[in-house]
C-alpha positions in Angstrom: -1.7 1.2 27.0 -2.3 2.6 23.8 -5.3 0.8 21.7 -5.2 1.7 17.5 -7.6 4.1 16.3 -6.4 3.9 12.6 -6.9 1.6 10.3 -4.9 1.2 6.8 -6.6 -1.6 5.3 -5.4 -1.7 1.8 -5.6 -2.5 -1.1 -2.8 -4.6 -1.5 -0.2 -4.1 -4.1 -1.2 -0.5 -3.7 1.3 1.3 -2.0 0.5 0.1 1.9 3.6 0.0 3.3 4.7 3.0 1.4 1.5 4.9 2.8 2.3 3.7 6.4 6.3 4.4 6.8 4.8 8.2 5.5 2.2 8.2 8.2 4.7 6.8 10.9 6.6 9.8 10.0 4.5 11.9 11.1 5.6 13.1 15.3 1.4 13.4 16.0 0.9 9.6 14.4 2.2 6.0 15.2 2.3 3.3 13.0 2.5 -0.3 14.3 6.0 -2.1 13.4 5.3 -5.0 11.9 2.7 -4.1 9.3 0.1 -7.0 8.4 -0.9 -7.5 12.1 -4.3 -9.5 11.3 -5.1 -9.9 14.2 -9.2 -8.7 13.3 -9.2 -11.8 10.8 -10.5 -15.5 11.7 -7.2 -17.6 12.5 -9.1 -20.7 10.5 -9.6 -18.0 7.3 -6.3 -16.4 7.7 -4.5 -19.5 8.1 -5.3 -20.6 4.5 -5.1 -17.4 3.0 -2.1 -16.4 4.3 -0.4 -18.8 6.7 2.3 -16.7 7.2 0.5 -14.1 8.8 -1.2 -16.6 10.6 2.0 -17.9 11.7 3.3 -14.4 13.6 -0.2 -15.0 15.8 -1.4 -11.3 16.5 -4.8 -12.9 15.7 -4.6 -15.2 18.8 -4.1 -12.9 21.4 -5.4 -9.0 21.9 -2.4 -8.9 24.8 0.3 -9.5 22.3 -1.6 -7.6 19.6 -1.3 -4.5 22.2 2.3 -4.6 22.6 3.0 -3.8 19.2 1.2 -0.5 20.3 3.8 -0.1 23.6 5.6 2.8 22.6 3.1 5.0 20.9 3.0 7.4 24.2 1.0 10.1 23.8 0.7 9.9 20.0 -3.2 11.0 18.8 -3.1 8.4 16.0 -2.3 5.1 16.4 -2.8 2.9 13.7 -1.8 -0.8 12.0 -1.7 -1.0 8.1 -2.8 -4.8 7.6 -4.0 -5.8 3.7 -5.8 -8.4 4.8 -8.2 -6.2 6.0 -9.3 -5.7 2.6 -9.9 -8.9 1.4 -13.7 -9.7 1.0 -15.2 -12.1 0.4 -12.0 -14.9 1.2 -11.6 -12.8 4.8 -15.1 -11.4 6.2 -16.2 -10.2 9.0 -13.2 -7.3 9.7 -15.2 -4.5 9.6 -17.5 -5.9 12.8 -14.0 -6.6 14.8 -12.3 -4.0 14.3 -15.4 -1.5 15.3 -16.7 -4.0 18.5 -12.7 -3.3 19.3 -13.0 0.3 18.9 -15.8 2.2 18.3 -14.7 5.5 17.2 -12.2 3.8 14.8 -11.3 5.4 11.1 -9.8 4.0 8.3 -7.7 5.0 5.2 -8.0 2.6 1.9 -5.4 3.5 -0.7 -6.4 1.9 -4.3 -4.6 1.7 -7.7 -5.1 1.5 -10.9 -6.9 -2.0 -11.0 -5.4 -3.8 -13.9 -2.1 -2.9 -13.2 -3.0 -4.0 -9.1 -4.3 -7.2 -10.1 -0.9 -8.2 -11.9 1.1 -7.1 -9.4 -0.9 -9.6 -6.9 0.4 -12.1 -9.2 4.0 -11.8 -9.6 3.5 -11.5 -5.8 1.4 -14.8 -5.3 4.3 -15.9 -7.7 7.1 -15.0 -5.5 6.0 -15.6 -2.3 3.6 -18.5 -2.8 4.6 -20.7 -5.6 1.7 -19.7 -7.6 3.0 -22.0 -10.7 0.2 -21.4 -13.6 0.4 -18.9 -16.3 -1.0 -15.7 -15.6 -4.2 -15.0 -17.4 -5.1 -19.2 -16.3 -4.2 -18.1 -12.4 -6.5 -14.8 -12.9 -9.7 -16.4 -14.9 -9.2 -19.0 -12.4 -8.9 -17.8 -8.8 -11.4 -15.1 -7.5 -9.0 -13.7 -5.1 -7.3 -11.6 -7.7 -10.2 -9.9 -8.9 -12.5 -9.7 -5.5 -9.4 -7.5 -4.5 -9.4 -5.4 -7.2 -13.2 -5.1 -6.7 -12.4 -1.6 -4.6 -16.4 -0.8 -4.0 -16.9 -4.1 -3.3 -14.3 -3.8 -0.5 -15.5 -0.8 0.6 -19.0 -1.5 1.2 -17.9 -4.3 3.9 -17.2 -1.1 5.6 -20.1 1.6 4.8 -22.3 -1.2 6.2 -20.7 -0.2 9.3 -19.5 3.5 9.1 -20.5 6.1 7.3 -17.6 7.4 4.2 -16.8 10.4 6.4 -14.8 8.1 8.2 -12.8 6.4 5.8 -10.7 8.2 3.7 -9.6 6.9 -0.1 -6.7 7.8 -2.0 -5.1 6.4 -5.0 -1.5 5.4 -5.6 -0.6 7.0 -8.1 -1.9 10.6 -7.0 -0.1 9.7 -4.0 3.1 9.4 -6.3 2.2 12.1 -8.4 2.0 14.8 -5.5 3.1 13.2 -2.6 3.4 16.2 -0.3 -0.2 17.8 -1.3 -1.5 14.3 -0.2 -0.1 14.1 2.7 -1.3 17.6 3.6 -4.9 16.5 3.0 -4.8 13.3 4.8 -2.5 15.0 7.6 -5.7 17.5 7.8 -8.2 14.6 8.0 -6.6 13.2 10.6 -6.7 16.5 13.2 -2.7 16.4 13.0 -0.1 19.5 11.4 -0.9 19.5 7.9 2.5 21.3 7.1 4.4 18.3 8.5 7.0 17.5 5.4 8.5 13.7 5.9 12.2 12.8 5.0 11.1 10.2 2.1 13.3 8.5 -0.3 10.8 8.6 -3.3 10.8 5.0 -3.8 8.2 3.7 -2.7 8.8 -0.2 -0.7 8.3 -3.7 -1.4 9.2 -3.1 -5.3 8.9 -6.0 -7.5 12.5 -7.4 -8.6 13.4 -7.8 -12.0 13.8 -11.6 -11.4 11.4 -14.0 -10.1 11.7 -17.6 -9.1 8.4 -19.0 -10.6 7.6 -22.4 -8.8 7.9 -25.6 -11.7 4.5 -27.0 -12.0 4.3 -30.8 -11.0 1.2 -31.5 -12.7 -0.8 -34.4 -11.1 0.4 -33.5 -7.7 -1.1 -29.6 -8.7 -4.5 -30.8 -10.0 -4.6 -32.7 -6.9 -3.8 -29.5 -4.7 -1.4 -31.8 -3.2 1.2 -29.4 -3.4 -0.7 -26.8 -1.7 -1.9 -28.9 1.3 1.4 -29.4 2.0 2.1 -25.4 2.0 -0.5 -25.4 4.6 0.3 -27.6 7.1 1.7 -26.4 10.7 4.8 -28.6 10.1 5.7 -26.8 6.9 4.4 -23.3 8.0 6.8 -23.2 11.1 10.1 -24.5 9.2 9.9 -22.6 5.9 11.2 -19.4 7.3 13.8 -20.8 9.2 15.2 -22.8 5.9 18.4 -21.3 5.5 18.7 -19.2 2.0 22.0 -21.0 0.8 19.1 -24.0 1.1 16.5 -22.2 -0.7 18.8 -21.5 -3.3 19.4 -25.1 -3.8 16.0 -25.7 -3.6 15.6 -23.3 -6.1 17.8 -24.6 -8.7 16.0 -27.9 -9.0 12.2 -26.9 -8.2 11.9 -23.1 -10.4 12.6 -21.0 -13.1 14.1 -17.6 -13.6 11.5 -15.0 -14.4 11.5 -11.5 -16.1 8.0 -10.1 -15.3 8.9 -7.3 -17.7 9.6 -9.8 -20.4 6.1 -11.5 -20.4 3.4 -10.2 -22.5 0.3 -9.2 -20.6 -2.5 -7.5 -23.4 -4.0 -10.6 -23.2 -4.8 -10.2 -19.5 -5.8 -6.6 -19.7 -7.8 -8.1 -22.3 -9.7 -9.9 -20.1 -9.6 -7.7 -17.3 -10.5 -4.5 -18.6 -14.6 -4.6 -19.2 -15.0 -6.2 -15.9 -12.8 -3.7 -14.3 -14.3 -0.9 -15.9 -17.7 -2.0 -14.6 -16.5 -2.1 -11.3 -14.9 1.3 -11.6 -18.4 2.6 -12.6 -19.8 1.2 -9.3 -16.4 2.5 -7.1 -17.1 6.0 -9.2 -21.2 6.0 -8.2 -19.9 5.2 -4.6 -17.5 8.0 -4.4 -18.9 10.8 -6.5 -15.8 10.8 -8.6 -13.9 9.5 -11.5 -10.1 7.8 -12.0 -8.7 9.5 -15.0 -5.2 8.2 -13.6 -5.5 5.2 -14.0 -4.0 4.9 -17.4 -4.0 1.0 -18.1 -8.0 0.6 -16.8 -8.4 3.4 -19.7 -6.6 2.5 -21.9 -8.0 0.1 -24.6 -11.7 -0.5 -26.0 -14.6 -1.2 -23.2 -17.2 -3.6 -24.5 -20.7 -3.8 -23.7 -20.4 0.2 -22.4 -23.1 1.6 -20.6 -23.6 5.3 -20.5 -21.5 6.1 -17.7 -19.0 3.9 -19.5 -19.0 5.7 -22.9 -17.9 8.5 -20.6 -15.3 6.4 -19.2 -13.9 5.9 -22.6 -13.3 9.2 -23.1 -10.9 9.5 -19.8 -7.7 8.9 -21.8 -7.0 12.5 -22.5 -8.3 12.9 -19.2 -5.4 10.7 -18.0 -2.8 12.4 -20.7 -3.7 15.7 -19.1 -3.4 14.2 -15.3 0.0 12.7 -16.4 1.5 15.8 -18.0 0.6 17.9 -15.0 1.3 15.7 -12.3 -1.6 17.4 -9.9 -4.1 15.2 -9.4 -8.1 15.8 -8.4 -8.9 16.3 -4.4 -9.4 13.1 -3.2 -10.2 11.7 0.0 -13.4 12.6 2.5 -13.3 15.7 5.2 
């Protein structure tokens, strides 16, 4: 039986599946269908961060986690893309699993600009689990939307265990920007025919929609996280997907609220986003040995407080101009 030796652990909201359905592609590589496996997370921790996962139960049992892995044959890659993998310090412990697993293991981590990531985790948290407050409250609030972002901070749960030379890093939007020169490089890292082209539609999956359902808030019942606990339980957790949609529409009607993510201003929360994020860009950039002129929105606006190596950073915007006109990205990635 085949046993995963490739591990796409993230970021989320950063092109995963995307980067996985191009891998699959591939005749040398196989990539597990379903994505977002989990089975190298605690059950209790991924039960409240994600129940849903928790619900499909790879987590509970290596046998059934295996079969996913059946008809890989003789495929030298075999990997899982699972974003939960990348979600320190609300799921810990991963990077231990996975290696006690498998050893030799090796890992790809695909990050994005980190503004524009963390906003996109909301509308997500939005859609799929009735996050209800406004969007700068549910980000100064909740940890989980900016621990993700943190990309050094994720990736140091793993250098703790393996050294860089084993994980490869890639960005989303060089990915998008010269897809097929990616691929080439991380077909090369991987030992498999760098020349391999993929059919690809160019769109990349799991686009947000132009209209979201945002859960009502019900106030008292919210503050008393009443609301959620009821999200959580087994009972809930095993009939929600099986509520027909004409129900959920009904639902819908009474309990949320047409949204236009385009339509809502967000310079407040880049506001608030951007020094922080810029710090830890400093400390992914120090990690890595090199600097993120593409991400346009990070680099956009005035840093505060700016260090030396963030004075420099201020002066990436006609970096990024450049990188955007040109379309060809700096090498990326580890050999």
């Amino acid at each position: 039986m085949a046993i995963p030796n490739l591990f796409l652990i993230g970021s989320m909201r950063s092109g995963t599946t995307y980067l996985s359905e191009l891998l699959g592609a591939h005749p040398a590589v196989f990539m597990s269908s379903p994505k977002e496996l989990c089975h190298f997370v605690d059950g209790k921790a991924l039960r409240r961060a994600w129940p849903h996962m928790w619900l499909q139960g790879y987590w509970r049992d290596v046998d059934k986690y295996l079969e996913v892995f059946a008809d890989a044959g003789n495929a030298p890659v075999v990997g899982e893309a699972s974003i939960a993998y990348s979600q320190a310090p609300m799921l810990v412990g991963v990077p231990a699993r996975i290696l006690a697993f498998n050893p030799s293991a090796r890992f790809i981590y695909i990050m994005r600009d980190p503004i524009e990531r963390t906003i996109s985790h909301y509308w997500h948290q939005v859609r799929w689990s009735s996050e209800r407050r406004p969007m700068l409250e549910a980000i100064r609030s909740d940890p989980q939307y900016t621990d993700v972002s943190h990309y050094a901070r994720q990736l140091k749960e793993y250098l703790g265990h393996v050294g860089l030379e084993r994980i490869y890093v890639l960005t989303y939007e060089a990915l998008l920007a010269n897809t097929t020169g990616e691929l080439r490089r991380l077909y090369a890292w991987l030992g498999v025919d760098p020349d391999f082209e993929p059919r690809r539609s160019g769109i990349p999956a799991n686009e947000r929609p132009e209209v979201i359902h945002q859960t009502h808030s019900f106030g008292v019942l919210d503050r008393l996280g009443l609301i959620d606990r009821l999200r959580r339980t087994s009972m809930y957790i095993r009939i929600s997907p099986r509520i027909p949609n004409a129900v959920r529409r009904l639902i819908a009607r009474f309990t949320a609220h047409p949204v236009r993510p385009d339509d809502v201003p967000v310079a407040d929360v880049r506001a608030f986003l951007r020094p922080r994020q810029h710090r830890e860009t400093e400390e992914l950039s120090a990690l890595l040995g090199r600097s993120f002129p593409e991400w346009l929105t990070l680099h956009a606006g005035p840093v505060c407080r700016c260090t030396p190596v963030a004075q420099r950073a201020a002066s990436f915007g006609s970096a990024a101009a450049a990188f955007a006109r040109s379309r060809r990205p700096p090498p990326i990635g580890s050999s």
